[in-house]
C-alpha positions, 0 to 999 in steps of 0.5 A: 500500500502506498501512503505516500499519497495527497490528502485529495488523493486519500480521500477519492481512494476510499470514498470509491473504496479502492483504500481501507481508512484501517489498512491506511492508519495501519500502514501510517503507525508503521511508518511512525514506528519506523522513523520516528525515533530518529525523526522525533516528530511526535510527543504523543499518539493516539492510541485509539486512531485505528479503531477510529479507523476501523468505524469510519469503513464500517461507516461507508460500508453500511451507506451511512453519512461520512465527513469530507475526510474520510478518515484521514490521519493528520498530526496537530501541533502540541499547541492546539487543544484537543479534549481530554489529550494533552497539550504540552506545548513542548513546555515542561510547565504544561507536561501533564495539562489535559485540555477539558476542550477540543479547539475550533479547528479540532471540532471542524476537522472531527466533525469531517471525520478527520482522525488525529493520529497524534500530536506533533513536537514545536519550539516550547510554547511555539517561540523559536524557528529550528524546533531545538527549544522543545523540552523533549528535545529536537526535531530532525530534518527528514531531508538529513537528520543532522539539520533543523527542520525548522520552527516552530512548527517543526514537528508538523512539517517532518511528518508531513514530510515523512509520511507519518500523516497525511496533512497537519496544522500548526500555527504561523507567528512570524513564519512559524507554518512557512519557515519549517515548510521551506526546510522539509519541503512541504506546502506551509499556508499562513492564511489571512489574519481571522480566516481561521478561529485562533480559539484553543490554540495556546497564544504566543502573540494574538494580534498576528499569529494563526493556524495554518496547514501543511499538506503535501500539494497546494490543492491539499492546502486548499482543501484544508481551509475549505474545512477550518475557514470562517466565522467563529463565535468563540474568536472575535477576530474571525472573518465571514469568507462566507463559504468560498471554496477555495479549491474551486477553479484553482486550476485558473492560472495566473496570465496578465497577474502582475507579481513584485519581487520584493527586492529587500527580500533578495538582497544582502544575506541570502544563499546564492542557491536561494537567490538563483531558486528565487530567479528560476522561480519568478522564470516560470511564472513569467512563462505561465504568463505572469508579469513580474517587476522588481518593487521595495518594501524599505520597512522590511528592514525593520520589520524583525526588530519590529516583530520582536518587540510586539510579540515578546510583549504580547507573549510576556502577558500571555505566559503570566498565567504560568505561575502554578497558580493557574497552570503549572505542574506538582512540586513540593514547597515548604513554608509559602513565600509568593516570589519564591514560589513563582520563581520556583515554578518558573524554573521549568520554562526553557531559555528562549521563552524566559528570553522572551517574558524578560523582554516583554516585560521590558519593552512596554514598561513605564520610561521605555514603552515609548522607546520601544513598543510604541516605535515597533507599531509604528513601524508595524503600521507603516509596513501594513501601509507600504504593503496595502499601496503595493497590492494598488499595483501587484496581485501577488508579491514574491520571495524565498520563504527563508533566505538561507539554506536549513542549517545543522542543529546546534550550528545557530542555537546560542546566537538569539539574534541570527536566529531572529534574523531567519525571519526576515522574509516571513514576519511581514506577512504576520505583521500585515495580516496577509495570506502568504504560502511557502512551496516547495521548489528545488533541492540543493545539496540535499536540502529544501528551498521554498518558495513564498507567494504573498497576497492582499488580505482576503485573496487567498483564493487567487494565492493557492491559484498562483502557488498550484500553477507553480507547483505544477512546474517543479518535479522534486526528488522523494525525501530519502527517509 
């Protein structure tokens, strides 16, 4: 049996009962089985995932109505809820957490007959770009197991890769869906800002962090969002897309599309073999019709800076209910002391999100809030400006997902700030609220390139248009896993 299949794929071949859901899950936990230990994409399994597959074939057999997913495996980022799992958040502090709740993603993709064959490893508490700063340790890079698969959603990205699943989600801060999609060669979307319901996703930075798919194709990705997308009483910040489907017509091309080549986004830094992967891309969308021009966004520059600042201050109120108070973990303590006992229980946050609460407390407070946070929205604002006038001229922008080539783990772990650096072509997206799509486009020397196609808010369905037209142009070696 073949499990290296789409998710579009899976679901035509049982429908039509050509696959059993059982054999297919069988064959799924084999191959976690197989590769997982030297992968550690995995934190959990769901032990019941092949009964469950077992009812959705009785289902069929028996002509009884059946979800659009058939069964499908798919991993969840240990950062999003599912009712009575745990949801660790790769964090010691919630090692033990079951959540008393399924988040509105998990209750959409249940209700279509999804199966959650587990949940996936992450930078603890989603803050980190190579999946190195989990507390159960690192995710390996399927392409070669000495490199990051990059972050945060790390863990989702290697089993995708791997074909440990047939689809995950996981959630998109400053790249955290596209950067390790770019590293493992899958499909990552960061779809508009409130298309998707953020409500039992554990926050890093609410104002610009979403869930978002990686799948194997674009059409995967677009089918993913046909079922998670759209209004949520729970999460006020949604958007009605009122029922666009967005696997309709996305064969329609993109001829007389005009596209910008983002030029600060191509300049200083970048791999050679990005920068030539990024011209041979902006080549083929020209040959399928595409006008494409060189055009400046100069805020990018400060755009990482910018993003650091408001997310480390979001992120330091966010994890201040991590006192073991209200979540936290058993220790003993003699006698009651309140600083003691906060210091105590913090002790079990790892290094990059003790980093990150430090600066957030820092930036918005009294004396330095102007200084700092109330600066890096203004550079937010004036981003958001820049990019609304670029989408006056341009359907679509474009530029690598990430400007270097992955990297071995360890190599950048105890440089914070040339790590921060990795996002420099993803946080824009995040900041402005656009939709943006990383594909996989070649292999050098073994590793993953992608490529990164934004659009204006709201047209994510002309993105996945433009992101499967070139996706039909690019032919990639299988993963040697």
């Amino acid at each position: 049996m073949n499990i290296k299949i789409s998710a579009l794929q899976f679901t035509r071949d049982v429908k039509s009962g050509n696959l059993s859901a059982e054999e297919f899950m069988a064959k799924t936990l084999e191959q976690i089985q197989n590769v997982d230990d030297k992968l550690h994409a995995f934190l959990s399994i769901n032990d019941n995932a092949l009964n469950q597959a077992k009812e959705i074939d009785k289902k069929i057999k028996s002509g009884q109505k059946i979800g659009k997913c058939f069964g499908m495996p798919i991993s969840i980022k240990d950062n999003i809820c599912i009712k009575d799992t745990k949801t660790t958040c790769a964090s010691k502090m919630l090692e033990n957490y079951i959540s008393p709740y399924d988040a509105t993603v998990i209750t959409k993709l249940k209700q279509q007959d999804a199966i959650f064959v587990g949940k996936v490893n992450l930078d603890e508490f989603a803050m980190g770009l190579t999946t190195e700063f989990s507390a159960y340790g690192p995710s390996k890079n399927p392409w070669n197991t000495d490199y990051v698969p990059g972050g945060s959603s790390g863990g989702s990205a290697v089993s995708v890769s791997a074909f440990e699943c047939v689809a995950s989600l996981g959630s998109d801060t400053g790249g955290s869906v596209r950067n390790p999609a770019s590293f493992c060669s899958t499909v990552g979307y960061k779809p508009t800002y409130g298309l998707i319901s953020r409500y039992g996703l554990i926050s890093y930075a609410n104002s610009i962090e979403q869930i978002g798919p990686l799948t194997r194709t674009v059409e995967d990705a677009a089918f993913m969002l046909n079922l998670i997308s759209g209004i949520d009483s729970n999460d006020n910040t949604t958007v009605d897309n009122h029922g666009e489907d967005y696997l309709k017509n996305i064969d329609s091309g993109i001829e007389g599309k005009k596209i910008g080549i983002i030029k600060e986004m191509i300049g200083e830094g970048i791999d050679p073999a990005v920068l030539s992967a990024t011209k041979d891309a902006i080549s083929k969308l020209e040959g399928l019709g595409a006008k494409c021009e060189e055009m400046s966004l100069d805020m990018v520059k400060y755009s990482v800076a910018a993003y650091y600042t408001i997310t480390a201050t979001e992120a330091g109120s966010n994890l201040a209910r991590y006192d073991n108070l209200r979540y936290g973990y058993d220790f003993s303590v003699e006698g009651y002391e309140f600083n003691s006992y906060i210091e105590k229980a913090r002790k079990n946050l790892g290094p990059e999100v003790t980093r990150r609460m430090i600066i957030g407390g820092f930036v918005p407070s009294a004396g330095h809030a102007g200084k700092y946070f109330l600066k890096a929205l203004k550079v937010k604002n004036k981003l958001t400006r820049q990019i609304n006038d670029a989408f006056k001229k341009f359907d679509l922008l474009i530029a690598p997902t990430v400007p270097i080539l992955p990297f071995k783990i360890g190599e950048k772990i105890d440089d914070p700030v040339a790590l921060f650096l990795v996002d420099i072509n993803t946080v824009t997206a995040n900041l402005t609220g656009k939709p943006a799509i990383s594909i996989p486009f070649a292999i050098v020397n073994g590793l993953p390139i992608g490529i990164q196609l934004i659009a204006n808010s709201m047209d994510d369905k002309l993105l996945l248009q433009a992101a499967h037209a070139l996706e039909k142009t690019i032919k990639l070696p299988e993963v040697p896993i």
